[in-house]
ROSE-4610 file (N, C-alpha, C; in Angstrom, 1 decimal, always signed):
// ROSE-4610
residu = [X/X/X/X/X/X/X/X/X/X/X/X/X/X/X/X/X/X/X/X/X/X/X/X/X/X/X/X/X/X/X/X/X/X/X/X/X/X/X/X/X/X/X/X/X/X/X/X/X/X/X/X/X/X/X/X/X/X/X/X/X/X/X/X/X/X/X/X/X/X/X/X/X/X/X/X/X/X/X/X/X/X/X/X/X/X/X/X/X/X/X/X/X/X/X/X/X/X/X/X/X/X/X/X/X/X/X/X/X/X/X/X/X/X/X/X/X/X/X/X/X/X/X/X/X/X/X/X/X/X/X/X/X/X/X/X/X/X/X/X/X/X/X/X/X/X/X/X/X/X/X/X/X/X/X/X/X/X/X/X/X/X/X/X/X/X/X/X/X/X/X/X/X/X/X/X/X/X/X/X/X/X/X/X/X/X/X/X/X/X/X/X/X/X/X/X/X/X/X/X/X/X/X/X/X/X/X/X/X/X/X/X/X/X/X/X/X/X/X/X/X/X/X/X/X/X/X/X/X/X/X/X/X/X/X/X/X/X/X/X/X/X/X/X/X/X/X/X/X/X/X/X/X/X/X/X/X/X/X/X/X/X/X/X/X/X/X/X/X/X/X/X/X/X/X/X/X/X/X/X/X/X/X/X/X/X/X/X/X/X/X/X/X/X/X/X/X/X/X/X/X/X/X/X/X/X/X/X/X/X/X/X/X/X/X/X/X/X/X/X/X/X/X/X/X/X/X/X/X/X/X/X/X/X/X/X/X/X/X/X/X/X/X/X/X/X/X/X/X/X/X/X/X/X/X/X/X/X/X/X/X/X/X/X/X/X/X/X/X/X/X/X/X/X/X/X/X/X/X/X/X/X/X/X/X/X/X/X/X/X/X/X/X/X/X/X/X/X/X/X/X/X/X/X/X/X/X/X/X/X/X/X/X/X/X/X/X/X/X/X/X/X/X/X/X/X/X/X/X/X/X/X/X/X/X/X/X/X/X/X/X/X/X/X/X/X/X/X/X/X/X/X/X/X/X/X/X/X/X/X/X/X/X/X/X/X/X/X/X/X/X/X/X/X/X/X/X/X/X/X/X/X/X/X/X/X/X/X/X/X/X/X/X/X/X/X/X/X/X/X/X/X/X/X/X/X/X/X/X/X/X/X/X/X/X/X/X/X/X/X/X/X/X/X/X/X/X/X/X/X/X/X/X/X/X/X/X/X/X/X/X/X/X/X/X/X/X/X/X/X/X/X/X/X/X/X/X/X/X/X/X/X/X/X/X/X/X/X/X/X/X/X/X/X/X/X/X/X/X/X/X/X/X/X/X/X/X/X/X/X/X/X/X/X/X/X/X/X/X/X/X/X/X/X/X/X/X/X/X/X/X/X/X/X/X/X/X/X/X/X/X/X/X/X/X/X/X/X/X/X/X/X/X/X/X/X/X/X/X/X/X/X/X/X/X/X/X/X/X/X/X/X/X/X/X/X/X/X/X/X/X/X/X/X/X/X/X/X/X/X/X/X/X/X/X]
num = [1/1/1/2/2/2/3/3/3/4/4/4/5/5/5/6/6/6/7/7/7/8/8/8/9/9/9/10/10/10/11/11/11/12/12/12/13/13/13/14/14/14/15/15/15/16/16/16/17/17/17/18/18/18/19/19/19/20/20/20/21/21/21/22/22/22/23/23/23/24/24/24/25/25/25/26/26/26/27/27/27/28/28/28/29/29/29/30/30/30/31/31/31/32/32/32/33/33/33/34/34/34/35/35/35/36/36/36/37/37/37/38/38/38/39/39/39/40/40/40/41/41/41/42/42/42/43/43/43/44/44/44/45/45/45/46/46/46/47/47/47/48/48/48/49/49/49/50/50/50/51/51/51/52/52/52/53/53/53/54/54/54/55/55/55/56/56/56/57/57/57/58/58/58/59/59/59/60/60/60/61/61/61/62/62/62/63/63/63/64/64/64/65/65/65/66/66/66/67/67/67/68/68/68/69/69/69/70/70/70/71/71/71/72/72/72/73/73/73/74/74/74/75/75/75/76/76/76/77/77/77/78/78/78/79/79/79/80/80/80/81/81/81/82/82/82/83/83/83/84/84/84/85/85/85/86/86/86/87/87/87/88/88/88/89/89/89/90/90/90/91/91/91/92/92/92/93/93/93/94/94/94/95/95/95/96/96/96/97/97/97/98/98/98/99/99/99/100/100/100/101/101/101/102/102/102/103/103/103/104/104/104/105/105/105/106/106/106/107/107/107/108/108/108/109/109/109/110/110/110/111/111/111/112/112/112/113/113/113/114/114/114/115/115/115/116/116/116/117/117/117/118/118/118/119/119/119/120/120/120/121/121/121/122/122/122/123/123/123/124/124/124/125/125/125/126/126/126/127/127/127/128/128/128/129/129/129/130/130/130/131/131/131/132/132/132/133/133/133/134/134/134/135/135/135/136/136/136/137/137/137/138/138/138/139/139/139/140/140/140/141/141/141/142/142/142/143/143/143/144/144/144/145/145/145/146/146/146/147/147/147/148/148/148/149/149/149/150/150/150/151/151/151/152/152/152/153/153/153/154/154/154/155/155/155/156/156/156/157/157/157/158/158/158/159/159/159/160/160/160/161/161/161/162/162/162/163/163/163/164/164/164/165/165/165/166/166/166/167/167/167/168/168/168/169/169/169/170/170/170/171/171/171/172/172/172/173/173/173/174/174/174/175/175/175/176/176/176/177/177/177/178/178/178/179/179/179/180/180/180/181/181/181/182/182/182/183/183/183/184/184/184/185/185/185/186/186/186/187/187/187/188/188/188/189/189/189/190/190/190/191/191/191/192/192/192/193/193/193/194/194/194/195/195/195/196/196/196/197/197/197/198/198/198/199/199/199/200/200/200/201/201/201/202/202/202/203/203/203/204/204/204/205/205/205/206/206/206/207/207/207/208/208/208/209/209/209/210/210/210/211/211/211/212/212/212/213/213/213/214/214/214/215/215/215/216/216/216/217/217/217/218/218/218/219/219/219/220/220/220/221/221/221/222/222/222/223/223/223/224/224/224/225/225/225]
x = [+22.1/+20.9/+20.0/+20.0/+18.9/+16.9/+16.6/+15.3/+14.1/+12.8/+12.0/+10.6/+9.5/+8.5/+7.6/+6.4/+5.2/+4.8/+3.2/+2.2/+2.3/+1.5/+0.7/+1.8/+3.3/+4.0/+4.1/+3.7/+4.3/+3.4/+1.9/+1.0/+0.5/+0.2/+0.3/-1.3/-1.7/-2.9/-3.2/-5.0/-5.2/-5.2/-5.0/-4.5/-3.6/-2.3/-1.1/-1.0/-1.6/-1.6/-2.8/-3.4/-4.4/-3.0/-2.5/-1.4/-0.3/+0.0/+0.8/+0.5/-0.6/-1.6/-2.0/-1.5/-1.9/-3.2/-3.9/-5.2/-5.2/-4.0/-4.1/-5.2/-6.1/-6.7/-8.1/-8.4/-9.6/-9.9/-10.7/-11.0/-11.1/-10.7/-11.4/-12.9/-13.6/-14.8/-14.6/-15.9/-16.4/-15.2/-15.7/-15.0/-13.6/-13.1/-11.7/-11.2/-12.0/-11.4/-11.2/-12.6/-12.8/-11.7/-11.0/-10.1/-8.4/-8.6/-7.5/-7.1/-8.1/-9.0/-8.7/-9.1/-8.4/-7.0/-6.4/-5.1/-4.0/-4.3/-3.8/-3.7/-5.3/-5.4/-4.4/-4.4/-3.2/-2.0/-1.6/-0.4/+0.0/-0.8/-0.7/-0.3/-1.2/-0.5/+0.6/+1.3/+2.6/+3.8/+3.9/+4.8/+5.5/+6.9/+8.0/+9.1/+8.8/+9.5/+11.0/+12.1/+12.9/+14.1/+14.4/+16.1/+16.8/+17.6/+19.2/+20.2/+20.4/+21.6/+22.7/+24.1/+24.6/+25.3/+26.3/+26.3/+28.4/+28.8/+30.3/+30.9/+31.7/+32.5/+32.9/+32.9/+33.0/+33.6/+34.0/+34.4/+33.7/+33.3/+32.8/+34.0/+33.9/+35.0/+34.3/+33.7/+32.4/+31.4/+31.7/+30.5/+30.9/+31.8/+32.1/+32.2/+31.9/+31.7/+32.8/+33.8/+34.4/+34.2/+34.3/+33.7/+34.8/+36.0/+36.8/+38.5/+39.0/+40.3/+40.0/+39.0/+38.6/+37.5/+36.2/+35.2/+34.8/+34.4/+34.4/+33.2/+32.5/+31.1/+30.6/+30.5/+29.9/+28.7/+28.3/+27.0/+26.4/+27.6/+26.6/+26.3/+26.1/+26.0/+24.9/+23.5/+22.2/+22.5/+22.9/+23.1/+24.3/+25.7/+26.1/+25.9/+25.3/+24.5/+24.1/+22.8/+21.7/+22.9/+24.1/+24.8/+25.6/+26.0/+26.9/+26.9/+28.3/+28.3/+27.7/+28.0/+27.5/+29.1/+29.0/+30.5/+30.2/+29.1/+29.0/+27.7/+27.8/+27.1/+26.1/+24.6/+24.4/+23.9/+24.1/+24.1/+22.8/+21.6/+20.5/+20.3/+19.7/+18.8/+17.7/+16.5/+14.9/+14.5/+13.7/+13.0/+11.5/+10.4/+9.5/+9.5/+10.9/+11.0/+10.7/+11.6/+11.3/+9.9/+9.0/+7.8/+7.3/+7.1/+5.9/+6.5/+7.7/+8.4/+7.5/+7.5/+6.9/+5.5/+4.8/+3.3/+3.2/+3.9/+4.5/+4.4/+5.2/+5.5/+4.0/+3.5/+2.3/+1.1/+1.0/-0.3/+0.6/+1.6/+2.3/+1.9/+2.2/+1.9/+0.2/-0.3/-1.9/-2.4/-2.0/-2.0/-2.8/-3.1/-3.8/-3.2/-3.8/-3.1/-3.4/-4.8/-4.8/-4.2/-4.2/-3.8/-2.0/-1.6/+0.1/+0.3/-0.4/+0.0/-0.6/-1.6/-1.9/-1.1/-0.7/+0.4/+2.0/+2.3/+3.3/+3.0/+2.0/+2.3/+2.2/+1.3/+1.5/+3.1/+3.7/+5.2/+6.1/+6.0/+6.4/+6.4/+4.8/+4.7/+5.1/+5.0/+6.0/+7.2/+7.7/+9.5/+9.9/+9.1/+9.1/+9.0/+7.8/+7.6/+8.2/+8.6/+10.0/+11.2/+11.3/+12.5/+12.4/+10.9/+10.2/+10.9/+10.6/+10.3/+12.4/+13.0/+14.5/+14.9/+14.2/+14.3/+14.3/+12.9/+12.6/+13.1/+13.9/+14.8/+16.5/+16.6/+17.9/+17.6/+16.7/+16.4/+16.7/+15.7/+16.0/+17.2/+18.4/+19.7/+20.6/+19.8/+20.4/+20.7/+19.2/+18.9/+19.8/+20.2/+20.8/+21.8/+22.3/+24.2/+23.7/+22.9/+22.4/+23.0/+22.4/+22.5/+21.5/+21.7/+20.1/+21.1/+19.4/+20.4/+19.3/+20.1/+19.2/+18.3/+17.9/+16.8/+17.8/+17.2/+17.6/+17.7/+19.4/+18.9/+19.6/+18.7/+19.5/+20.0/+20.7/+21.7/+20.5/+20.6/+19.7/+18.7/+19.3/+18.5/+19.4/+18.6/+19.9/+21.0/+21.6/+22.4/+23.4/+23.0/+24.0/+23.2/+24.4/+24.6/+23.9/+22.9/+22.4/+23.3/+24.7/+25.5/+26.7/+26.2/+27.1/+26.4/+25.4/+24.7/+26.1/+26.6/+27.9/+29.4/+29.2/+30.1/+29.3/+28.1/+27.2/+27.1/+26.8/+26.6/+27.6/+28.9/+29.9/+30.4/+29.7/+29.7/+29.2/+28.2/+27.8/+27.9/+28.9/+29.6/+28.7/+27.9/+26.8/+25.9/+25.5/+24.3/+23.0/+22.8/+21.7/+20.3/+19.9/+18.3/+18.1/+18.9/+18.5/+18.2/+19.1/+18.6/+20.1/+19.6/+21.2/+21.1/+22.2/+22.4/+22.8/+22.2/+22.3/+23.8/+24.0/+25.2/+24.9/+23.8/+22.8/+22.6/+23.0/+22.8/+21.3/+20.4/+19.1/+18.9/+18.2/+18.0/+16.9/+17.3/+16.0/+16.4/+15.2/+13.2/+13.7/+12.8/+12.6/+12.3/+11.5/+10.5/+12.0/+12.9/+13.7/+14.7/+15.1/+15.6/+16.6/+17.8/+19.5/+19.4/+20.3/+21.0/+22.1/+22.2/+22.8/+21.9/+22.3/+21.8/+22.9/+22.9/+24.1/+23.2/+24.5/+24.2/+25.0/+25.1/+26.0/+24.9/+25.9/+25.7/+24.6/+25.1/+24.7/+23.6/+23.4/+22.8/+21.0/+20.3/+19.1/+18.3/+17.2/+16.5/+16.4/+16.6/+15.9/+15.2/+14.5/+13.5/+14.1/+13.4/+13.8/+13.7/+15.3/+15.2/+15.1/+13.6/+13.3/+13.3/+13.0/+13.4/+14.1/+15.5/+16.6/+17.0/+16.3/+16.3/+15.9/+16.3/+15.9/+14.7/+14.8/+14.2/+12.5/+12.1/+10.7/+9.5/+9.7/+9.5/+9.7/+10.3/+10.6/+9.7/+9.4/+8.5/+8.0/+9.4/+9.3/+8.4/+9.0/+8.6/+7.0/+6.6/+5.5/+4.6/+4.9/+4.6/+3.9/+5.5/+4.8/+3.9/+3.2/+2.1/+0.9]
y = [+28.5/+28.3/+27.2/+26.2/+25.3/+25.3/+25.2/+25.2/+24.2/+23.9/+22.7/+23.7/+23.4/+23.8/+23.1/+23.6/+22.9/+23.5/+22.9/+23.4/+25.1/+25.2/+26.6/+27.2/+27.3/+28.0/+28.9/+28.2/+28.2/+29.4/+29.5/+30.4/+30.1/+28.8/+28.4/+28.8/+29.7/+30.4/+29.2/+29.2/+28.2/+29.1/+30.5/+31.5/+30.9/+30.5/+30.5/+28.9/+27.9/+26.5/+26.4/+26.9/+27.7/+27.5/+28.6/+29.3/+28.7/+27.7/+26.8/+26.1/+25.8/+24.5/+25.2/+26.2/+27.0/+27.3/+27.5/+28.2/+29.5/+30.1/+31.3/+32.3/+33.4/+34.0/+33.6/+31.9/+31.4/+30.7/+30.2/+28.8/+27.2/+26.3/+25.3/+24.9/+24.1/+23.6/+23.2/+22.8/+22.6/+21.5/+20.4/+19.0/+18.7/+20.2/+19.8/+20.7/+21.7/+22.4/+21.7/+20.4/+19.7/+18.5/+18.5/+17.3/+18.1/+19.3/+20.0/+20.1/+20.5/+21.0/+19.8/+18.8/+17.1/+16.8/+17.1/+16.6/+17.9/+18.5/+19.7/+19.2/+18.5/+18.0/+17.3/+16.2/+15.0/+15.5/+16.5/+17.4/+17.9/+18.7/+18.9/+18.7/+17.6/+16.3/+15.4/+15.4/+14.6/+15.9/+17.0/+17.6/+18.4/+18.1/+18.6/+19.2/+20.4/+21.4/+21.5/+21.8/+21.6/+23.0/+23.7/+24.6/+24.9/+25.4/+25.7/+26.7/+27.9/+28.8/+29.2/+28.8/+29.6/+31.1/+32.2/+33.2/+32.7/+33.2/+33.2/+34.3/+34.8/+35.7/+35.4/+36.1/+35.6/+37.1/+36.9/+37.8/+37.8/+38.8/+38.6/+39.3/+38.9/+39.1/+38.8/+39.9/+39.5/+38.7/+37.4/+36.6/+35.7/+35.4/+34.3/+35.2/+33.9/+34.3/+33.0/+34.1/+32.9/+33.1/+31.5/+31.5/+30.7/+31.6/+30.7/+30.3/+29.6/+29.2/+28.4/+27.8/+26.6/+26.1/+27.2/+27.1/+28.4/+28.0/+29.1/+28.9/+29.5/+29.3/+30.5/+30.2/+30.6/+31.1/+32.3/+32.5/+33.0/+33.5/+34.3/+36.1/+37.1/+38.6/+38.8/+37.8/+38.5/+38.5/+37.3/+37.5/+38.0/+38.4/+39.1/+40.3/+40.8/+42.1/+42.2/+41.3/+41.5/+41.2/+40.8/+40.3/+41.1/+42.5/+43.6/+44.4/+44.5/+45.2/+44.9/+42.7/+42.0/+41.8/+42.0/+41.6/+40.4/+39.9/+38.4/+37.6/+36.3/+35.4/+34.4/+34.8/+33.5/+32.2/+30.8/+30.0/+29.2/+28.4/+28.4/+26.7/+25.9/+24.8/+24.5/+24.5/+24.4/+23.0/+22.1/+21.4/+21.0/+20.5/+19.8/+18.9/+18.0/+16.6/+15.9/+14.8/+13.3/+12.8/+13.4/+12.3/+13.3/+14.2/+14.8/+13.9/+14.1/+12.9/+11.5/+10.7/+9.7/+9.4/+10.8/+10.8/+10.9/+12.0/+11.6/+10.9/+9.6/+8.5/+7.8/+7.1/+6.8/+7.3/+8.3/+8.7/+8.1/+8.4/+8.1/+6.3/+6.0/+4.4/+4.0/+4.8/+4.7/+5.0/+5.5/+5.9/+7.1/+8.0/+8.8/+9.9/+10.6/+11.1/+12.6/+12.9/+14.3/+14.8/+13.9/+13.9/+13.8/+13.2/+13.3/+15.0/+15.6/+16.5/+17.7/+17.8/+18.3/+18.6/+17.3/+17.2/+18.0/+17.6/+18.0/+19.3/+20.2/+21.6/+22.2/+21.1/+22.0/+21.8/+21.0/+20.6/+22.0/+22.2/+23.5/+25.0/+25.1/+25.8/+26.1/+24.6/+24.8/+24.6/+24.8/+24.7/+26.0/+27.1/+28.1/+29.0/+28.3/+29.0/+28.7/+27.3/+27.3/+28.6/+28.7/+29.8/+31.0/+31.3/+32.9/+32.5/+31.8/+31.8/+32.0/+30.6/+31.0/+32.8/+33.7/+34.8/+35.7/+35.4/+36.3/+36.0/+34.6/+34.0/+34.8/+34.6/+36.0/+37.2/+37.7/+39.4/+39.8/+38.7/+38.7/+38.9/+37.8/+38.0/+39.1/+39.8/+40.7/+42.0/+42.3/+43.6/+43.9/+42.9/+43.2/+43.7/+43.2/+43.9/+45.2/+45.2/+46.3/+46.2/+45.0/+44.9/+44.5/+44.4/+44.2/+42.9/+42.6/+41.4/+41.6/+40.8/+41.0/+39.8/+39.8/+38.2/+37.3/+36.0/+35.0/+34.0/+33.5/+33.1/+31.5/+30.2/+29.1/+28.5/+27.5/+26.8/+26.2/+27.0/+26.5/+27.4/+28.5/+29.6/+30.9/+31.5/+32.8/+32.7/+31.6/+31.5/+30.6/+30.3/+29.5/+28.3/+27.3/+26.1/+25.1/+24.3/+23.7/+22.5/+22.3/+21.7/+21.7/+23.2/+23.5/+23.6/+23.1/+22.2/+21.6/+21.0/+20.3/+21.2/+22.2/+23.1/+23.7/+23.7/+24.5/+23.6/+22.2/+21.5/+21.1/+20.7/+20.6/+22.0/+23.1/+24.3/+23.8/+23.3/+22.8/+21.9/+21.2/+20.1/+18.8/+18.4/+17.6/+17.9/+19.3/+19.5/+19.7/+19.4/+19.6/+19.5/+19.6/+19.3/+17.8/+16.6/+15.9/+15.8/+16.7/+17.1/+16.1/+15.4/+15.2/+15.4/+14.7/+15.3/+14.2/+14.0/+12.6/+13.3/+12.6/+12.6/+13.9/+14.0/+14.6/+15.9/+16.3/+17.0/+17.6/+16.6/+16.7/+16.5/+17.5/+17.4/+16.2/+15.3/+14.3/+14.8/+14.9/+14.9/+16.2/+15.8/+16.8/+17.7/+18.2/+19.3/+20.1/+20.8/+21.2/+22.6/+23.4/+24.7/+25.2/+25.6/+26.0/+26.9/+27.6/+28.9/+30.1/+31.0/+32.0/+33.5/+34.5/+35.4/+36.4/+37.6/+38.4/+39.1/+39.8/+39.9/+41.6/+42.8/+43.6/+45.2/+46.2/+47.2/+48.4/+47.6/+48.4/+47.8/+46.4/+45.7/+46.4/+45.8/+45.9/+44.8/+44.4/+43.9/+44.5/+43.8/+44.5/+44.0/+44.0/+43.8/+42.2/+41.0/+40.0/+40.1/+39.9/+40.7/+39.5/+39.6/+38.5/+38.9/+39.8/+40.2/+39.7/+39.5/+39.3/+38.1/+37.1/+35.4/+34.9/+33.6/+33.2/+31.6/+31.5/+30.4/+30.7/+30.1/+30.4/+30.0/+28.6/+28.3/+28.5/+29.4/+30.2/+30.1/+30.1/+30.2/+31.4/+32.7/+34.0/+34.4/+34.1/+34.1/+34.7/+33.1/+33.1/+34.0/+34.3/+35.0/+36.8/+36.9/+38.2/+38.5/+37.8/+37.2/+38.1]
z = [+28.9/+29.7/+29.1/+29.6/+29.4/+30.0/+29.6/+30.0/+29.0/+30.2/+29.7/+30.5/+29.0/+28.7/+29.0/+29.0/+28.5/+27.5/+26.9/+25.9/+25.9/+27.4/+27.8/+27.8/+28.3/+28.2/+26.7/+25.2/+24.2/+23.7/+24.3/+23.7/+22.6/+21.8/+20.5/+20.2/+18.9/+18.7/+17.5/+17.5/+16.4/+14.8/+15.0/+14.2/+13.5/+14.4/+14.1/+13.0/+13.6/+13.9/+12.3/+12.0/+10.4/+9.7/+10.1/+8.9/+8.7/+9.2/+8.9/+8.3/+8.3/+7.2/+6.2/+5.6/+4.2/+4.2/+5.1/+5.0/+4.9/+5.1/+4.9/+5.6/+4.8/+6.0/+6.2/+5.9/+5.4/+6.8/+7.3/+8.2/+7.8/+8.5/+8.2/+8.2/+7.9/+8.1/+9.4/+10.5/+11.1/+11.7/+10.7/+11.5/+10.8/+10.3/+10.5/+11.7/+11.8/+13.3/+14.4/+14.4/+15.4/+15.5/+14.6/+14.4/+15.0/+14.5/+15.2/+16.5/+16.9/+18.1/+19.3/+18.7/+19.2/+19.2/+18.2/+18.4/+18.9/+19.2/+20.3/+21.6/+22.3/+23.3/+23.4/+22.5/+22.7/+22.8/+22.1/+22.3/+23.6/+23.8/+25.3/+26.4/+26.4/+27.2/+27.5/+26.0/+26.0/+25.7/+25.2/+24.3/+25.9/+25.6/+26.5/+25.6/+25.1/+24.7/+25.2/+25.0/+25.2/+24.8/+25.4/+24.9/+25.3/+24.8/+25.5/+24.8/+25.4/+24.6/+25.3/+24.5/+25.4/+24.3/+25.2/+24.8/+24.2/+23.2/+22.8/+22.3/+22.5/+21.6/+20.1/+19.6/+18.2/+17.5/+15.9/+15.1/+13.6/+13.3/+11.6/+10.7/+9.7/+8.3/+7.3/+6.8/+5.4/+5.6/+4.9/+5.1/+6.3/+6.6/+7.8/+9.4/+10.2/+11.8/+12.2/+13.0/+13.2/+15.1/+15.9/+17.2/+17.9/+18.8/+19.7/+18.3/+18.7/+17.5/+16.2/+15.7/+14.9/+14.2/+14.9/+14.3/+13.8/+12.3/+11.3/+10.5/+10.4/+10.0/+8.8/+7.6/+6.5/+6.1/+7.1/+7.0/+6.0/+4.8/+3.5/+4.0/+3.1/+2.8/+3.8/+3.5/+4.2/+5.4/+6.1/+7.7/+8.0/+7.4/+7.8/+8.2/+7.4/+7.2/+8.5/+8.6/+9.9/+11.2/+11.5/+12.2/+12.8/+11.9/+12.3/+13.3/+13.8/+14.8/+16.5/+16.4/+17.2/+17.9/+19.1/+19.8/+20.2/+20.3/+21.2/+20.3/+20.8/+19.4/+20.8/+20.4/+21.2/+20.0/+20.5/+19.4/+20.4/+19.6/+20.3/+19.9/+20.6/+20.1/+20.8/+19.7/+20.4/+20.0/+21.0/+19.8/+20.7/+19.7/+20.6/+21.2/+21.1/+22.0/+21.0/+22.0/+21.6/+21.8/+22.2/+22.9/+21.9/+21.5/+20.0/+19.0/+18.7/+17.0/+17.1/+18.5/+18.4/+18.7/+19.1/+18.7/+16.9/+16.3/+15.0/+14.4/+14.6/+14.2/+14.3/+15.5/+15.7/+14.4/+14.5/+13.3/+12.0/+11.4/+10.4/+9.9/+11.6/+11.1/+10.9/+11.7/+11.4/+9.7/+9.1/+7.8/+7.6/+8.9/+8.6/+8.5/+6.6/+6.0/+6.6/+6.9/+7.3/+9.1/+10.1/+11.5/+11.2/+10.0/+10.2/+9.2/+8.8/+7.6/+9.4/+9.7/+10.6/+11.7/+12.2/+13.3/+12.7/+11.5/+11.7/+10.8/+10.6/+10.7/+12.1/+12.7/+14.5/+15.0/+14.6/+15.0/+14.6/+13.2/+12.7/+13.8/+14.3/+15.0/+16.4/+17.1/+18.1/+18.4/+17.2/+17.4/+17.3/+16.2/+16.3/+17.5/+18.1/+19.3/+20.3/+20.0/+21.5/+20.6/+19.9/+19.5/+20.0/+19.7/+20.2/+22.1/+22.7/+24.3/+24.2/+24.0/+23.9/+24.0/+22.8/+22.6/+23.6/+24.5/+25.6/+26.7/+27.2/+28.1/+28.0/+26.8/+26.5/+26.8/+25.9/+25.9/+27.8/+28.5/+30.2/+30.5/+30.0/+30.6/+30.1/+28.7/+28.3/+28.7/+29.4/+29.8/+30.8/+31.4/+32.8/+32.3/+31.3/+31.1/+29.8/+29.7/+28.8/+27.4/+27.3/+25.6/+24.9/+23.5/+22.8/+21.5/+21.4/+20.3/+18.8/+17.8/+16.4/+16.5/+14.6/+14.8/+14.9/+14.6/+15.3/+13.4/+13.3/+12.2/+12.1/+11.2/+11.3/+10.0/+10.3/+8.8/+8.0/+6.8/+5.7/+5.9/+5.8/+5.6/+5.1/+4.1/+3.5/+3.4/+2.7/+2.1/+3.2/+4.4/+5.4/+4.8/+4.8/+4.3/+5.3/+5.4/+6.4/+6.8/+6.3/+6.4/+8.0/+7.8/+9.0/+10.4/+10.4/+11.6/+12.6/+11.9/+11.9/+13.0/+12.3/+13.1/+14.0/+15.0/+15.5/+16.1/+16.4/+17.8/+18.5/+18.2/+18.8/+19.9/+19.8/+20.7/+22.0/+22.0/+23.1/+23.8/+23.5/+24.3/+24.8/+23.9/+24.1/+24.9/+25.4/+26.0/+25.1/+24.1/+23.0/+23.0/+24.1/+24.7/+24.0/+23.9/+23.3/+22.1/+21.2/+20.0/+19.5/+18.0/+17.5/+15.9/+15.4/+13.7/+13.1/+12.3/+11.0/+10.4/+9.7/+8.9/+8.0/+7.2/+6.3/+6.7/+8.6/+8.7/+9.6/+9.0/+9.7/+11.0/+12.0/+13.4/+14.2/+14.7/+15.4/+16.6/+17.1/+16.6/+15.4/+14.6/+13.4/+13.9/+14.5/+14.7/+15.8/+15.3/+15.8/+15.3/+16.0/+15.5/+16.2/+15.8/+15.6/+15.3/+16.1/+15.0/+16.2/+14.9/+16.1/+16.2/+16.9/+16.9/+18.1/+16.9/+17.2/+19.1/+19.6/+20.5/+20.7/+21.2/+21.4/+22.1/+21.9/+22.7/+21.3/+20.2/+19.0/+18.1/+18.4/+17.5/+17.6/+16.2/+16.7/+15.8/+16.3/+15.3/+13.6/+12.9/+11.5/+10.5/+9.8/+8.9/+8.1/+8.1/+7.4/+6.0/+5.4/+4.5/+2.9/+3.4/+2.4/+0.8/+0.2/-1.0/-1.4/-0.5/-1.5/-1.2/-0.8/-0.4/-1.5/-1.8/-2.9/-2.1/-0.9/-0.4/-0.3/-1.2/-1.3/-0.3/+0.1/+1.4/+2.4/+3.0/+4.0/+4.9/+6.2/+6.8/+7.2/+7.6/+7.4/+6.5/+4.8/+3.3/+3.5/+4.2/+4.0/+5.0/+6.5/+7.2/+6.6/+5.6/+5.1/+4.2/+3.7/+2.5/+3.5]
């Protein structure tokens, strides 16, 4: 399923859009809110959200998911774990677009150091939150066949190799919302999010099981602080 967003669609809270700028449970001053506050507007206006999942059959064997005759994917103990007892695989790509990267770009070249560090923690958040919406787009086509699915997890996270980006877009046959992959691996527009998320009769959500992650950065990580 493909599908194209707006802003309002995403629900993005200045809660959220704080805590990604490491303010944690503090506020900003006055005229940095007001500076926020501004470039949301601009956001707004130009940001065309972007995603697309589709659903595959797939098998697990320890730590690997293998999807179809040829693609074999190395997810590591944590997600297999969270992945058990998944008969079907949906594999997902979100991003903010190309028209947010090159508002991006724009402040970057203006040299202004607090509107690019700003902007791209709001970029963080709605890539996220295009993943949250993806979520509830499934959960929809799920219920019908009465199935439930777990979280949702991507390469370069718990122990999956961000490398295998690589084996994960070629699934979709060049439909990528415009999304593509450097050699390196890295997603343009940056502000962008992959992965899979088990799908079956038995699965359920469960607890991110950050304890035993060594990724300190985490965005999760940090959520539970």
């Amino acid at each position: 399923m493909y599908r194209e967003l707006c802003f309002d669609d995403l629900e993005i809270t200045l809660r959220e859009v704080y805590e990604s700028m490491q303010y944690g449970e503090s506020l900003p001053d006055r005229q940095t809110a007001e500076e926020i506050d501004l470039l949301l507007r601009d956001i707004r206006s130009l940001l065309r959200p972007r995603l697309i999942y589709i659903i595959r059959c797939g098998t697990l064997d320890g730590e690997t998911l293998k999807v179809g005759d040829d693609t074999v994917f190395d997810i590591g103990k944590i997600i297999a774990h969270q992945l058990k007892n998944s008969d079907e695989f949906g594999f997902f790509i979100c991003t903010a677009g190309i028209e947010f990267m090159e508002y991006q770009e724009k402040l970057k070249a203006e040299g202004d150091i607090f509107k690019t560090f700003a902007v791209d923690s709001i970029g963080s958040v709605i890539a996220e939150k295009c993943a949250d919406e993806m979520e509830v787009f499934l959960e929809d086509e799920l219920k019908l066949r009465g199935l439930f699915h777990t979280n949702r997890f991507s390469p370069g996270y718990c122990g999956w190799h961000v490398s295998q980006q690589q084996r994960l877009f070629p699934l979709f046959e060049g439909e990528t919302c415009g999304v593509s992959l450097t050699p390196s691996s890295l997603m343009i527009p940056i502000k962008s999010v992959s992965g899979v998320i088990g799908i079956g009769e038995n699965v359920r959500k469960l607890d991110y099981s950050c304890r035993l992650c060594t990724m300190e950065k985490c965005f999760r990580r940090r959520n539970k602080k």
